[in-house]
ZADO-1210 file (C-alpha; in nm, 4 decimals, padded with zeros to 6 digits):
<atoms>
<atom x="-01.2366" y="-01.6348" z="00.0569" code="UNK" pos="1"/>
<atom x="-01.4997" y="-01.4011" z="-00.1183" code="UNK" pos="2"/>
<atom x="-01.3318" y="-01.1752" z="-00.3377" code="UNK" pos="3"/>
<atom x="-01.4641" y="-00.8058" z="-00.3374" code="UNK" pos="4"/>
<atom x="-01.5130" y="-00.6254" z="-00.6749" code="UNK" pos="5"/>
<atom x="-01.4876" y="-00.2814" z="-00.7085" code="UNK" pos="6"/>
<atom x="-01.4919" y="-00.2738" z="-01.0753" code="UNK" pos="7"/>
<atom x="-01.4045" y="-00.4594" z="-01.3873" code="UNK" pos="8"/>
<atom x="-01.4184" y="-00.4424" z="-01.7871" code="UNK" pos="9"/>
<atom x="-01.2377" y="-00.6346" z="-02.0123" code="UNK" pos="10"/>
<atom x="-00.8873" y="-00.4990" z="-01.9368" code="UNK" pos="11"/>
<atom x="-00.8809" y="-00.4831" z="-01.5968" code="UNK" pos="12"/>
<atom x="-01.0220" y="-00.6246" z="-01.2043" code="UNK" pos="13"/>
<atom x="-01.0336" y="-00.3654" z="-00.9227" code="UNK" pos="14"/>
<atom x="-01.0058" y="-00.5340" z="-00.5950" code="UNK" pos="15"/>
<atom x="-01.0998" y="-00.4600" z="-00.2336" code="UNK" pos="16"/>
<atom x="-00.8162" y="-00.6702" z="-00.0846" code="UNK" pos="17"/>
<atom x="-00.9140" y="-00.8047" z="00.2366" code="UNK" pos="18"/>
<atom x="-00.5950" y="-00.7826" z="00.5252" code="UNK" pos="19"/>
<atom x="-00.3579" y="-01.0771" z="00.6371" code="UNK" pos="20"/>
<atom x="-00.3552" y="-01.2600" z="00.2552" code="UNK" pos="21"/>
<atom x="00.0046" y="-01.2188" z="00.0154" code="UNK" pos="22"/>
<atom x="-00.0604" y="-01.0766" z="-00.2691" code="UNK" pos="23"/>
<atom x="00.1773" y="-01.2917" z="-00.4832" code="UNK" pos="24"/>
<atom x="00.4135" y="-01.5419" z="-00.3668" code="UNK" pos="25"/>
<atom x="00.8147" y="-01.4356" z="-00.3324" code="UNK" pos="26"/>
<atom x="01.1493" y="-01.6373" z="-00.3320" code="UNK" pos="27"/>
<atom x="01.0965" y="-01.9491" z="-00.1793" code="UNK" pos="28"/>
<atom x="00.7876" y="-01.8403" z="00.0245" code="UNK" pos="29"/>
<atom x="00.4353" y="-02.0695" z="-00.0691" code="UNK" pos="30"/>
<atom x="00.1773" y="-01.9336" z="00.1219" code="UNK" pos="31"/>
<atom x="-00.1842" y="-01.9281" z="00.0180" code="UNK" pos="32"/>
<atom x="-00.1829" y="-01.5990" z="-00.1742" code="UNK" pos="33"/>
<atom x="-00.4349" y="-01.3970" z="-00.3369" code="UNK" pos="34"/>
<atom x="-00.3369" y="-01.4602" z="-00.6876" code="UNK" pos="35"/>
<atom x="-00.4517" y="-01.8608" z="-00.6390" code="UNK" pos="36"/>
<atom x="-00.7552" y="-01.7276" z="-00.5481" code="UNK" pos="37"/>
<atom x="-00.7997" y="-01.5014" z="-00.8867" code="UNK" pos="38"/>
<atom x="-00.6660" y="-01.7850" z="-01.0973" code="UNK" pos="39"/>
<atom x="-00.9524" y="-01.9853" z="-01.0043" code="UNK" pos="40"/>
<atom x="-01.2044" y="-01.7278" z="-01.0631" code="UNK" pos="41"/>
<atom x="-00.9970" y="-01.5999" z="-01.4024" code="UNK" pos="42"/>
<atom x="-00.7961" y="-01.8411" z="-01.5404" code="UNK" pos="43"/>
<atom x="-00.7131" y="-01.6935" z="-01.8161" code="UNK" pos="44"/>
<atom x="-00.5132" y="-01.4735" z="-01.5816" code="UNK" pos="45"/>
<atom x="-00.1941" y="-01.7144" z="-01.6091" code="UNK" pos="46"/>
<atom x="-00.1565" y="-01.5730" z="-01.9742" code="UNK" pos="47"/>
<atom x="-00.1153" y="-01.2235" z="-01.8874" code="UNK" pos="48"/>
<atom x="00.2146" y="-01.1397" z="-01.6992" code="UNK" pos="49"/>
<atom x="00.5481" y="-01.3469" z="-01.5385" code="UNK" pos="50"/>
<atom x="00.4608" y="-01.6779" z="-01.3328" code="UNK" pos="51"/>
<atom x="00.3173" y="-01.6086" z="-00.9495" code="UNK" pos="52"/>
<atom x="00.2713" y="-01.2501" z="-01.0410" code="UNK" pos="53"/>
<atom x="00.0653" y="-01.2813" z="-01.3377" code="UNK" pos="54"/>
<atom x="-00.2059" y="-00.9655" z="-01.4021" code="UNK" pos="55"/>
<atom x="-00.0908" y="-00.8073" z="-01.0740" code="UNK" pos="56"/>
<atom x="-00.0312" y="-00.4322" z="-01.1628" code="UNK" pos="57"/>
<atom x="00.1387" y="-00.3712" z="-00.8238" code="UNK" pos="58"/>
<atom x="00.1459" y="-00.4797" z="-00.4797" code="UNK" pos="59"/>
<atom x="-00.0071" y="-00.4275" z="-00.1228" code="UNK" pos="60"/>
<atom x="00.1592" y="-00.5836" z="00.1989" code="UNK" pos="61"/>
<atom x="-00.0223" y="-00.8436" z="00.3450" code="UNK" pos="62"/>
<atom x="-00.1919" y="-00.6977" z="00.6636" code="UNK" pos="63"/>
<atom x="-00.2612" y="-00.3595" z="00.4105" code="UNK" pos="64"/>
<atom x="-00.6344" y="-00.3718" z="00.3081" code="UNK" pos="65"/>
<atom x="-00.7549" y="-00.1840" z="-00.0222" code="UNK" pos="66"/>
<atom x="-00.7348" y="-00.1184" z="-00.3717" code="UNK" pos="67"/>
<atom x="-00.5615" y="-00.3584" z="-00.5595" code="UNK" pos="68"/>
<atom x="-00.5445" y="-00.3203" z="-00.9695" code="UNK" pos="69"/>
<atom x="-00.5275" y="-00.6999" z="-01.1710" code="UNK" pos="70"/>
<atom x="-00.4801" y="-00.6591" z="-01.5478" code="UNK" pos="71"/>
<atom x="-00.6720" y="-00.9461" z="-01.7699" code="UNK" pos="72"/>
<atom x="-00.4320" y="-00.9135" z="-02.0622" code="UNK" pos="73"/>
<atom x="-00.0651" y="-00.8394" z="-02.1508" code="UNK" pos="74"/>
<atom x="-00.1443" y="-00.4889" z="-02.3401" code="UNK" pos="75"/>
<atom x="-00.3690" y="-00.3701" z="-02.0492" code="UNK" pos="76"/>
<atom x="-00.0622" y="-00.4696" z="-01.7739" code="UNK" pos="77"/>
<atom x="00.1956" y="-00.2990" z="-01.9905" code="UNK" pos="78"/>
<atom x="-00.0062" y="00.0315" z="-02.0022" code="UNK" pos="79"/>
<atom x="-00.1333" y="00.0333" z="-01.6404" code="UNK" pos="80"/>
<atom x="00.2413" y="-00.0772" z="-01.5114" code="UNK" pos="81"/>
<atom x="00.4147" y="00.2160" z="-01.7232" code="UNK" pos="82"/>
<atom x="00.2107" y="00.4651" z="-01.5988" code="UNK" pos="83"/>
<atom x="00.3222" y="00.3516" z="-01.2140" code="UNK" pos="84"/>
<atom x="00.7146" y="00.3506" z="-01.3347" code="UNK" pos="85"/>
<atom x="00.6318" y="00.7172" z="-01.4845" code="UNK" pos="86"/>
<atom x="00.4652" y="00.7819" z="-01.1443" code="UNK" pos="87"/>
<atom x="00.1548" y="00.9125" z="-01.3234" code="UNK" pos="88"/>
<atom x="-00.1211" y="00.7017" z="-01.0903" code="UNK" pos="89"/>
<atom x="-00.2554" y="00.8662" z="-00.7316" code="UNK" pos="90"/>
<atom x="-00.2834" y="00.6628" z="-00.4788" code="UNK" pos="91"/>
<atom x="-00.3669" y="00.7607" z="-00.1030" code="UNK" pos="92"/>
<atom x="-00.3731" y="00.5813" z="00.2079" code="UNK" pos="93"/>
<atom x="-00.5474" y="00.6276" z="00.5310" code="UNK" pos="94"/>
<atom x="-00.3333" y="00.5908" z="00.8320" code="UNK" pos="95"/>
<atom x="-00.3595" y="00.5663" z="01.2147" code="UNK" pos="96"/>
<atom x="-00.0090" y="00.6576" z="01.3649" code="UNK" pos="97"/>
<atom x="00.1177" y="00.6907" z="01.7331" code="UNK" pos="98"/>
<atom x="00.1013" y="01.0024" z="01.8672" code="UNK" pos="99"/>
<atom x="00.0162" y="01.3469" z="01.7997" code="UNK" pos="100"/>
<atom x="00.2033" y="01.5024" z="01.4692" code="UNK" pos="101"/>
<atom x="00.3169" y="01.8364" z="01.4983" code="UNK" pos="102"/>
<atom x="00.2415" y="01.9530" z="01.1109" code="UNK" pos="103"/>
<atom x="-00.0864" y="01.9010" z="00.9626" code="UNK" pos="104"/>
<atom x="00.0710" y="01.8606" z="00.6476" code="UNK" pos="105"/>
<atom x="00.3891" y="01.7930" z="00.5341" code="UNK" pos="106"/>
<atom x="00.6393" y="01.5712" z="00.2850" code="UNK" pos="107"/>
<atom x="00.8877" y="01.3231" z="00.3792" code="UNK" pos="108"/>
<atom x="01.1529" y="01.2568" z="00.1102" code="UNK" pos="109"/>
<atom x="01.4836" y="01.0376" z="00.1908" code="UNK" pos="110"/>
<atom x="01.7010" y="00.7725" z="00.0706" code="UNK" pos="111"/>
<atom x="01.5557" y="00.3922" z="00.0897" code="UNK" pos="112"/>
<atom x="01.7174" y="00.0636" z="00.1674" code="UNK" pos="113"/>
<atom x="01.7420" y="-00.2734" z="00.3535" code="UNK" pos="114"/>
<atom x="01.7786" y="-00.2192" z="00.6924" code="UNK" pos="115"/>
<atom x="02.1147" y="-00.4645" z="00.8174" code="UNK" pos="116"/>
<atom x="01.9534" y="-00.6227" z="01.0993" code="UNK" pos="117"/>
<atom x="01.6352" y="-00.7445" z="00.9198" code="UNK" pos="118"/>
<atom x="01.6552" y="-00.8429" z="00.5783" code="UNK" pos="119"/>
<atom x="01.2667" y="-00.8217" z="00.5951" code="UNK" pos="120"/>
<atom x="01.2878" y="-00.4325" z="00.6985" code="UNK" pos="121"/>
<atom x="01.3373" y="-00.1133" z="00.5320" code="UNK" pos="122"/>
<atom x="01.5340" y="00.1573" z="00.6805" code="UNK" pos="123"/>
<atom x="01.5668" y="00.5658" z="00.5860" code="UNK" pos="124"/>
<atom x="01.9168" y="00.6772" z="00.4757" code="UNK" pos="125"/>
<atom x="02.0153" y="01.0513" z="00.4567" code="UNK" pos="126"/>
<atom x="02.2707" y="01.1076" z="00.1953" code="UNK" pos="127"/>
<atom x="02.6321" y="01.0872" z="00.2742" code="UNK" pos="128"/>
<atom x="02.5893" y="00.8980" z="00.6134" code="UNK" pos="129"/>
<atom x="02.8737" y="00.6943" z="00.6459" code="UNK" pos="130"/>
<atom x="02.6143" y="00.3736" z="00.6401" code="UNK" pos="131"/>
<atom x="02.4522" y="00.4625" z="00.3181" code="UNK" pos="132"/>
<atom x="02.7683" y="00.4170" z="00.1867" code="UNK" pos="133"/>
<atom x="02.7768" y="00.1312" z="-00.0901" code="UNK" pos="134"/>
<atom x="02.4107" y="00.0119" z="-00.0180" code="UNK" pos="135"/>
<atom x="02.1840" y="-00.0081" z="-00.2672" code="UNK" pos="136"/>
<atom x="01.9469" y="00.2988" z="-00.1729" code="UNK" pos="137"/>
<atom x="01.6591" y="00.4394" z="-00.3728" code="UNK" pos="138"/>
<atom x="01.4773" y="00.7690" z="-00.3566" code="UNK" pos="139"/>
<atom x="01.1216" y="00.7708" z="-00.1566" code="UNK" pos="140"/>
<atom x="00.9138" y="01.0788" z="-00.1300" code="UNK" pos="141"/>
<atom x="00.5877" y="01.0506" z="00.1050" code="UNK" pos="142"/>
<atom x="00.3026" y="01.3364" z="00.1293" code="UNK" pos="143"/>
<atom x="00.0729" y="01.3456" z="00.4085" code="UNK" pos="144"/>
<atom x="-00.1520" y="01.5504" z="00.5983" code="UNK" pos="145"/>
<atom x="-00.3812" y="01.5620" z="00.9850" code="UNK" pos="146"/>
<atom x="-00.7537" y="01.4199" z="00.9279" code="UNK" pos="147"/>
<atom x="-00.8340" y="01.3810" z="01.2422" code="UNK" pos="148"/>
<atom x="-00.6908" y="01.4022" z="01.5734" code="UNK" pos="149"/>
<atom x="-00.7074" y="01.1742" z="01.9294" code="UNK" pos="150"/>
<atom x="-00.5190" y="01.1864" z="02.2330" code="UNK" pos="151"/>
<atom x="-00.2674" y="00.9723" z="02.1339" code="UNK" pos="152"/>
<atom x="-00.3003" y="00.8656" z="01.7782" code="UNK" pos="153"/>
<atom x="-00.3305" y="01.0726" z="01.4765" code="UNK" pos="154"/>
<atom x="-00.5612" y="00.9687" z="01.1707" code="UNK" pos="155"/>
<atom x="-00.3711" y="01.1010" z="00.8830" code="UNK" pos="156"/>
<atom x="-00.3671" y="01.0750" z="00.4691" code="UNK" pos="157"/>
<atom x="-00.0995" y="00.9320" z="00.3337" code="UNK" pos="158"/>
<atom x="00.0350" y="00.9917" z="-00.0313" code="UNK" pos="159"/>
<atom x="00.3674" y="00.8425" z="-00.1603" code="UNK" pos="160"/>
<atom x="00.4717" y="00.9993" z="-00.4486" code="UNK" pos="161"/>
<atom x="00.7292" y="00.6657" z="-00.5120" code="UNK" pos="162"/>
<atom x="00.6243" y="00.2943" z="-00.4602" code="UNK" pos="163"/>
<atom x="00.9230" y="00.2103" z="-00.2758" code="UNK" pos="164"/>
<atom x="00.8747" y="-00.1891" z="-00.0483" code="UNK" pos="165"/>
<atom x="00.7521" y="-00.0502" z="00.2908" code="UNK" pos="166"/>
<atom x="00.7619" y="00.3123" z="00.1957" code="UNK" pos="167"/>
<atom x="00.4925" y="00.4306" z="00.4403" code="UNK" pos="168"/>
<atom x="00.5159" y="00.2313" z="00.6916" code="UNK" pos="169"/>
<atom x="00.9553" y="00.3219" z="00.7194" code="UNK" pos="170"/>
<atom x="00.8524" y="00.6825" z="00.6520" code="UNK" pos="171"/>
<atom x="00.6049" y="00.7130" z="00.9252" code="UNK" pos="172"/>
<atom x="00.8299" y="00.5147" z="01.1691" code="UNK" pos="173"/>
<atom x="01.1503" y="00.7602" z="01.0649" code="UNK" pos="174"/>
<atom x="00.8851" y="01.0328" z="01.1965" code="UNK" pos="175"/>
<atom x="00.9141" y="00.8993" z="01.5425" code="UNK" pos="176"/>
<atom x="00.5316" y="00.8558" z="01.4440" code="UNK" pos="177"/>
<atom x="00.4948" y="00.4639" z="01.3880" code="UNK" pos="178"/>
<atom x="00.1521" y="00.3302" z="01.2121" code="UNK" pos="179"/>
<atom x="-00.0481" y="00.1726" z="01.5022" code="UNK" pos="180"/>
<atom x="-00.0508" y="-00.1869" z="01.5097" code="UNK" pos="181"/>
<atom x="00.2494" y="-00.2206" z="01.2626" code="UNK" pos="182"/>
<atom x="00.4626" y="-00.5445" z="01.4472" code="UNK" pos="183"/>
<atom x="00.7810" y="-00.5056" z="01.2093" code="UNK" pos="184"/>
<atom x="00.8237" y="-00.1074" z="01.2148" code="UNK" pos="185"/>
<atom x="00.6241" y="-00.0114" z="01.5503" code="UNK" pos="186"/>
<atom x="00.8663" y="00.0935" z="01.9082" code="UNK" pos="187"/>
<atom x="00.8945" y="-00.0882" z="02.1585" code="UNK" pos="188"/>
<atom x="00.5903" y="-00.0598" z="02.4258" code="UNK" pos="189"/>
<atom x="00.3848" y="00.1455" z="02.1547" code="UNK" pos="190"/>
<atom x="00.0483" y="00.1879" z="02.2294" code="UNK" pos="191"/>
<atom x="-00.2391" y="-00.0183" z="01.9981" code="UNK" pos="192"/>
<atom x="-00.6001" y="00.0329" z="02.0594" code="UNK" pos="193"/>
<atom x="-00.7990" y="-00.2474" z="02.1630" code="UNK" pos="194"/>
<atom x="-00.9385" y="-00.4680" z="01.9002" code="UNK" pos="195"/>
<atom x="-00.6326" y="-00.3859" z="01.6808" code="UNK" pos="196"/>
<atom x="-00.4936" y="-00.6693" z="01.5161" code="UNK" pos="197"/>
<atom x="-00.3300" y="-00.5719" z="01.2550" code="UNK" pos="198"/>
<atom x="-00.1454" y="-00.2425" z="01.1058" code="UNK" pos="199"/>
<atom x="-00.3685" y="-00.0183" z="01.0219" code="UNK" pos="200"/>
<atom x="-00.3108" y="00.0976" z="00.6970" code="UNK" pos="201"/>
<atom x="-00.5340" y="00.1141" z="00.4408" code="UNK" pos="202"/>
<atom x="-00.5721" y="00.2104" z="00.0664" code="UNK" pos="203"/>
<atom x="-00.8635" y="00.4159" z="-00.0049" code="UNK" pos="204"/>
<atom x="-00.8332" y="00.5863" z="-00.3327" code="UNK" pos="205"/>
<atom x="-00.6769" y="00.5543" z="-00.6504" code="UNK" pos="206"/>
<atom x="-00.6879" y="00.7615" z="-00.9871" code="UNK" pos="207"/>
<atom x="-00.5575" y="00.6234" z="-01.3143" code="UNK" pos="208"/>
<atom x="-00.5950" y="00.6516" z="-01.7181" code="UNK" pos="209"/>
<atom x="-00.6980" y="00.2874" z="-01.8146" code="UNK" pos="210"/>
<atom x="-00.7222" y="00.1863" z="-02.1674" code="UNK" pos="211"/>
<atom x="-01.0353" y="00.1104" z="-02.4144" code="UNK" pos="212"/>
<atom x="-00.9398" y="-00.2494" z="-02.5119" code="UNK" pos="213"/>
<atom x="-00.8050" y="-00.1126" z="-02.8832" code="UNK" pos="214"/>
<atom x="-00.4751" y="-00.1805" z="-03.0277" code="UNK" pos="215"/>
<atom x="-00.4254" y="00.2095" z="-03.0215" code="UNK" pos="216"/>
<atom x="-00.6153" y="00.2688" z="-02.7242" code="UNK" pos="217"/>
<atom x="-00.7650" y="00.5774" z="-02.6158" code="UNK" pos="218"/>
<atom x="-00.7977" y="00.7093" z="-02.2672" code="UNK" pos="219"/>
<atom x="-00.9797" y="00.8203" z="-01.9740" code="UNK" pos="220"/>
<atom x="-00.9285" y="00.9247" z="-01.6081" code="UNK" pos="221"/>
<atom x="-01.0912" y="00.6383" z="-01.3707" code="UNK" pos="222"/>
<atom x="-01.1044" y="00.6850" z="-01.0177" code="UNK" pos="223"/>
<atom x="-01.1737" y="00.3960" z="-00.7777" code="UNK" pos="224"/>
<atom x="-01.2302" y="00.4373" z="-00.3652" code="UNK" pos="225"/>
<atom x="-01.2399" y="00.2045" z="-00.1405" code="UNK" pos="226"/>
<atom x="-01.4105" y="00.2490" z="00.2553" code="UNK" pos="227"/>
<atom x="-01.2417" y="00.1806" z="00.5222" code="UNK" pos="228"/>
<atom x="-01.2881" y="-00.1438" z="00.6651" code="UNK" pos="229"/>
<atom x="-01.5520" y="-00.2081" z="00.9394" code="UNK" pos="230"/>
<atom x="-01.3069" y="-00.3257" z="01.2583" code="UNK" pos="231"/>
<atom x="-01.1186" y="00.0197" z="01.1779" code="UNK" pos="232"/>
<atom x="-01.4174" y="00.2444" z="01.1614" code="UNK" pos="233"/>
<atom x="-01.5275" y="00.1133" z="01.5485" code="UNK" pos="234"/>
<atom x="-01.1869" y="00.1952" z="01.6489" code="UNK" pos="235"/>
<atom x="-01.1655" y="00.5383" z="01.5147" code="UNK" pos="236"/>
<atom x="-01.5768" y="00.5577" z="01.7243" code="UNK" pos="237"/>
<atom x="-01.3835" y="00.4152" z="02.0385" code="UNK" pos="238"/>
<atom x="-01.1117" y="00.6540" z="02.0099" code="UNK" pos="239"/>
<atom x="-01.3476" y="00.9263" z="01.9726" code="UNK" pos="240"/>
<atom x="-01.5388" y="00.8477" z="02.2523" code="UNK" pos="241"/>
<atom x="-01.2538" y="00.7929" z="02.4876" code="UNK" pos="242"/>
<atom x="-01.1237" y="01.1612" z="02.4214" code="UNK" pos="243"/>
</atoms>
């Protein structure tokens, strides 16, 4: 696999994570993940961080393509991770969802937790539901708004304001307004556009201080973008053309 390199200094890789690769292995699970890849390009990356996870600064799903932050030493990783646990980093997604969505803005804020059925799945809980009731929920907030607009998809902007497991993808499908091509949150008989393979979700921007390699490190503001992947582009052209 070629890695893509958006940027990269001493502290810290930027990568353009290609779809359908883990980012880190999990519990028992040993696939061929991403971070074997970076270990043979940076070795020195299984100093920095916790075994399997190493420099990873946080995660992407594996059919999500985008920006992906790897730190390169233990200071850089504890500054970059704090500033995502004091939500202080932007990120923003681009999404294609089913259907047409009323708003052309608007913010989606529940509770969080394992859905019952599918230990694998997320689910929305509303506060004092009789089912929230002694799960272990946390709070997810989710900004988007309308790009664009098709006949029976919407192209939309996505911006969680929490990094909850799944958050989009849950908060989208709790909209009645499922991202296309997702196979674990999508209904029933959904419609996918040809050629579609994969969820498409994909993350296009982020905006974060980063450090200047000093022991009391100084700031600045990087932001890092990321285009949206060929295969998508064609299908937003198709969609456009069929309307």
């Amino acid at each position: 696999m070629k890695l893509k390199i958006l940027y990269e200094n001493d502290d810290l890789l930027v990568i353009d994570k290609p779809p359908g690769i883990i980012v880190f292995p999990e519990g028992e699970t040993r696939k061929k993940a991403l971070i074997d890849f970076l270990l043979r390009k940076f070795p020195n990356l299984k100093s920095v961080g916790s075994p399997s996870r190493y420099g990873i600064v946080h995660r992407l799903d594996k059919d999500t393509s985008g920006i992906l932050l790897v730190a390169k030493n233990n200071r850089a990783l504890d500054f970059l991770q704090r500033q995502f646990k004091e939500r202080k980093v932007v990120k923003k997604y681009l999404a294609l969802v089913v259907g047409n969505i009323e708003t052309n803005q608007g913010k989606i804020e529940t509770l969080i937790g394992r859905a019952p059925k599918n230990r694998k799945k997320q689910k929305v809980y509303l506060p004092y539901e009789p089912k929230a009731k002694g799960k272990r929920l946390r709070k997810a907030i989710t900004e988007y708004k309308v790009l664009k607009r098709f006949k029976n998809y919407t192209l939309i902007e996505a911006v969680p304001k929490t990094g909850r497991h799944h958050q989009i993808r849950c908060h989208l499908a709790y909209l009645s307004h499922p991202i296309a091509g997702d196979k674990i949150y999508g209904f029933k008989n959904q419609p996918t556009p040809k050629e579609l393979n994969r969820q498409f979700l994909h993350a296009n921007y982020l905006k974060i201080k980063l450090p200047d390699g000093k022991e009391k490190p100084t700031v600045h503001t990087q932001e890092f973008k990321s285009y949206l992947p060929e295969n998508f582009k064609k299908i937003l052209e198709k969609l456009n053309y069929d309307n």
